[in-house]
N, C-alpha and C positions, 0 to 999 in steps of 0.2 A: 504493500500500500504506500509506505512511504517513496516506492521507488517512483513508481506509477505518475506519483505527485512533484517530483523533484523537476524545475522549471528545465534541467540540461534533457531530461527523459521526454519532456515534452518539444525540445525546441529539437531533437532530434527526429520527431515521430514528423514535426512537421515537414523538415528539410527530404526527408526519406517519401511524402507524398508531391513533393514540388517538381515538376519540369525540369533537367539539367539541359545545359549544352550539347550539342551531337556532334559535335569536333575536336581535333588534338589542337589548341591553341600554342603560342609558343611562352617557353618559359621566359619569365621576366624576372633579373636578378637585383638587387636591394642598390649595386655598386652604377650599374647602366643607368636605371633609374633616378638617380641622384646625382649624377653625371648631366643629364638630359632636363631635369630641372632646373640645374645651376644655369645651362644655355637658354632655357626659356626667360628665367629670371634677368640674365644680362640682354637679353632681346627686349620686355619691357624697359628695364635703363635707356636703353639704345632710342628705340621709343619714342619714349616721354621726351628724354634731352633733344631729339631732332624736332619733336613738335613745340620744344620750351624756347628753342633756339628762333625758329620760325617767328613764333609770338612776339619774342621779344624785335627782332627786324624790324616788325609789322607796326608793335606798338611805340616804339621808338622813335617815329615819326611823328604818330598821332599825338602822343604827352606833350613834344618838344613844340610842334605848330599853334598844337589850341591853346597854349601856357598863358594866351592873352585874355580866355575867356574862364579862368579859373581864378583870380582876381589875386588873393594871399594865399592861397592854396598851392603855391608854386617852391619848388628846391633846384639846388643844382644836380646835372644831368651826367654824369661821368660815359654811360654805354657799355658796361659790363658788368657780367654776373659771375658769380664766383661759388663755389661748392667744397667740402669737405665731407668726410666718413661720418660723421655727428649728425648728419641732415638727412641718416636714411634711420630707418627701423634696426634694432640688432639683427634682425634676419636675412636685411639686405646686406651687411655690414662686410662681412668678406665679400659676396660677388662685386661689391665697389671697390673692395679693396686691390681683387685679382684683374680683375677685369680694367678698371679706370686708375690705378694704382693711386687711390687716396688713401690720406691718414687722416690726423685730428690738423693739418697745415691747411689754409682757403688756398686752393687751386682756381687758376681762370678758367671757368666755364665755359666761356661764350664770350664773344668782343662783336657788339652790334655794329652791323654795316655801315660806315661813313658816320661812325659817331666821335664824341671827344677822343676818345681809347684807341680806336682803330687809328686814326692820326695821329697820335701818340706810338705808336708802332707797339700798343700792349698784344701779349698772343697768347692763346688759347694755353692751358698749360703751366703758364706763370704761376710760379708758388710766391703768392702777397709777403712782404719782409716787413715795410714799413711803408709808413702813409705822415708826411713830412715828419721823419726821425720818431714816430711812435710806432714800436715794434708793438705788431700786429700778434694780438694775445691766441692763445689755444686752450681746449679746456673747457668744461663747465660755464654759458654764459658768454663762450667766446664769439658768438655768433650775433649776440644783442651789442657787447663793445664794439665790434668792426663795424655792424651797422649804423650805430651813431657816431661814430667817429668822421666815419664819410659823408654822412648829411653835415653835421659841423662843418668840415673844411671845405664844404663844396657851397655853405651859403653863402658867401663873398663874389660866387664864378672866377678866384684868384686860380691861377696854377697851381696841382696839388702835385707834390715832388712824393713821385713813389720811389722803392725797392721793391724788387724781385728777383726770385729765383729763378734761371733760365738756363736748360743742362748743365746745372752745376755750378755757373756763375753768375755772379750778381748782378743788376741790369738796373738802371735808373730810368724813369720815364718822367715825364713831366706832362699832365693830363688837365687841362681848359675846362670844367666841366661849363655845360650853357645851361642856361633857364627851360625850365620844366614844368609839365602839372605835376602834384606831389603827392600821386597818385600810383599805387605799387601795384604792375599788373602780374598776375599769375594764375599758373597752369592746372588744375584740378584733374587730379587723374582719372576721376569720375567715366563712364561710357553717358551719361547723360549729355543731349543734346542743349544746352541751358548754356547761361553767361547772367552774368551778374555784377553791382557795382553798389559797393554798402557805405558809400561817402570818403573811404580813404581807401580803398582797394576798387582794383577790376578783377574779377575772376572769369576764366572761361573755361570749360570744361573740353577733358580731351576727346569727347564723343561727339563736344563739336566741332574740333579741330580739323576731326577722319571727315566730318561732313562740310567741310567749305573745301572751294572745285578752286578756288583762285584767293589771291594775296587780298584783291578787294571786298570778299566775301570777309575776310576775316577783319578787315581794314573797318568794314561797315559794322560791325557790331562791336568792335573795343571802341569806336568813336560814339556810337551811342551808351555804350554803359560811360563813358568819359563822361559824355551831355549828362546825363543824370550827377555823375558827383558836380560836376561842372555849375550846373544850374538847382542844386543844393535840395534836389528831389525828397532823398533819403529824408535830411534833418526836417521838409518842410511834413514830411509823411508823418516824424515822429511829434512834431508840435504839433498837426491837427489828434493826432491819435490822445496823445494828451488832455489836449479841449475837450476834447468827443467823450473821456475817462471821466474827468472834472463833471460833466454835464449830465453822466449816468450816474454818478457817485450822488448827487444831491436828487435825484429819483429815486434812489435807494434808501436814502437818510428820511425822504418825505414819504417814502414806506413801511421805514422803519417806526416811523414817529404815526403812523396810520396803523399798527402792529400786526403788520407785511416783512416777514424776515425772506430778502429777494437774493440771499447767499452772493451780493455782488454782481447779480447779471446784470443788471442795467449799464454797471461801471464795464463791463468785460462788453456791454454791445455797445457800446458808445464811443470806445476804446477802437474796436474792430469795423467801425462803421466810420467814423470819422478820418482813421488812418488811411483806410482803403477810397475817400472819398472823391480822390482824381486821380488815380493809379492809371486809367483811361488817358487824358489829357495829358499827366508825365509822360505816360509813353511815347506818345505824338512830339511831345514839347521833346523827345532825346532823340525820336529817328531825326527831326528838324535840322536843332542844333547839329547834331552828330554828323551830318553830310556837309556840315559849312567846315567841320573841323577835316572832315578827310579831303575834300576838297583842297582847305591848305595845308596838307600834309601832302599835295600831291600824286593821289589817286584817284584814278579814273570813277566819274561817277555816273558815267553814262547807263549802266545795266544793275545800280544799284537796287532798283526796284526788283528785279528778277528773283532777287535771293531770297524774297517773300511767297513767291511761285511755286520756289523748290521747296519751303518751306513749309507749306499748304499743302502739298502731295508727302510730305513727311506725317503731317498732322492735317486730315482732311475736317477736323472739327472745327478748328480755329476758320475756315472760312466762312462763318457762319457764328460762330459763339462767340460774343465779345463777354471777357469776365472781366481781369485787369488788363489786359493790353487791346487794341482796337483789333479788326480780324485780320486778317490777311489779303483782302481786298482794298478793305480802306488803305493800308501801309501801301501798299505796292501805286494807289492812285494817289495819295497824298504827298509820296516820295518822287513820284513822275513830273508831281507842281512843282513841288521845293528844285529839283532839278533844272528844270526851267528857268526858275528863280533864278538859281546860283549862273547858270549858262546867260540870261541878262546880266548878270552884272557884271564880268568875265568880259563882255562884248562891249558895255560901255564903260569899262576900266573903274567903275564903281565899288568902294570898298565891301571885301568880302565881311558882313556883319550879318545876322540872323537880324529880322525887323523884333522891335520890343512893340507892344502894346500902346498904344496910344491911354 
């Protein structure tokens, strides 16, 4: 009886009534396997860094052109990204170490096309020494000091006097950084087709990195998530949501005082009602803005409107469902105006500005 009952006597009887396979399959060994991992693993790196490298091309123009429309919002711009062994998971941690041979030292990443850096003759590879005579820390937090240290010496736009490490010898560079939005764009490993911009960051996601066909596809959307910091979206979203809080909290209180215990919902719809109350209109207000900015970042804007087309056959809802963003019909007509727009003023040499509201 007790055997009868023992979960292995059962999970036995079951596996002995189940369907097997009708083939000799090939053995797979623990050492192959692990082996073949390791090269998946370095194939993501590979990846990501070719689609981070992209990005950053792409948005390195966009920051540097719109910096006139982001008001205080602006830093200086140096044009390269840098990496160490501390910036992956421990899991990743040897495949970066064998493969891209980093330690806990910031190696150059990436040197953006025809930016300060590149003209400084910085290159790929460069292991960071010093950034005007302050040797560049390692370690615990060493990645928060190097960050601020270069925003420091780049607010001036003076020449910042590097060190580096370059096969073995040391290499001085002398790097101009230029005025910038102060706005940090990066890569979201995510397969989600999405982009986003929360007031100090631009985020895109690498699902939609695999999905833009061209530089201007990708040009067109870090310029609108820009418009959005740019035109101070985020913070106006979080004052209305605020109000809208305020506004359901004293329906609560005159509930409370009527003895109505409304557990806060008024404050949480009022909250969620107010926040969300031109989420429609933002969006219109950054594709706008956003096409004046790639415009002067010098991208083609002529087929801008199409990427809402391919976008629409990705998500056949949105032609048709407007929640927070307008649908995919309106964008692609309202983008065809503003194109127009900008193509007048282009022809009678009038400044490129987005019209404000009278």
């Amino acid at each position: 009886m007790l055997l009868t009952k023992s979960p292995l006597f059962i999970v036995t009887l079951l596996l002995a009534a189940c369907a097997a396979p009708q083939t000799r399959t090939p053995n797979v060994n623990n050492e192959t396997t692990n082996a073949e991992a390791k090269k998946q693993q370095e194939l993501v790196v590979e990846d990501y860094m070719s689609n981070y490298k992209k990005l950053q091309n792409v948005s390195s123009r966009i920051i540097t052109n719109g910096s006139d429309l982001c008001g205080d919002k602006t830093a200086g711009y140096y044009g390269f990204n840098y990496w160490n062994q501390d910036g992956f998971k421990p899991a990743w941690k040897e495949v970066t170490k064998s493969k891209f041979n980093l330690d806990e030292h910031f190696k150059i990443l990436h040197v953006v096309e025809k930016s300060p850096a590149e003209k400084a003759a910085l290159k790929e590879g460069d292991v960071l020494v010093s950034i005007n005579h302050w040797l560049v820390p390692i370690g615990k937090e060493a990645d928060k000091q190097l960050a601020q240290k270069l925003a420091e010496q780049a607010k001036s736009l003076s020449p910042v006097e590097m060190a580096v490490l370059r096969d073995g010898t040391e290499h001085k560079v002398s790097i101009t950084p230029v005025k910038s939005c102060d706005f940090q764009v990066h890569l979201a490993p995510d397969d989600t087709k999405n982009a986003y911009a929360d007031g100090k960051n631009i985020v895109v996601y690498k699902g939609l990195m695999d999905f833009f066909k061209t530089d201007e596809e990708m040009a067109l959307v870090v310029s609108h998530e820009l418009a959005h910091n740019a035109m101070q979206h985020i913070d106006a979203k979080k004052k209305n949501a605020t109000a809208g809080g305020i506004f359901g909290l004293l329906l609560d209180i005159a509930a409370a005082t009527a003895g109505v215990n409304t557990n806060g919902d008024f404050s949480r719809l009022g909250a969620g009602m107010a926040g969300n109350a031109y989420s429609v209109e933002f969006e219109q207000e950054a594709d706008y803005v956003g096409l004046y900015v790639m415009q002067k970042a010098g991208f083609n804007i002529d087929n801008a409107a199409g990427f809402w087309r391919r976008m629409a056959i990705n998500n056949s809802q949105a032609i048709t469902t407007k929640s927070s963003h307008p649908t995919t019909p309106e964008r692609f007509v309202a983008i065809e105006e503003t194109v127009k727009e900008i193509k007048g003023k282009l022809e009678k040499g009038a400044p490129l500005n987005p019209e404000l509201k009278k």
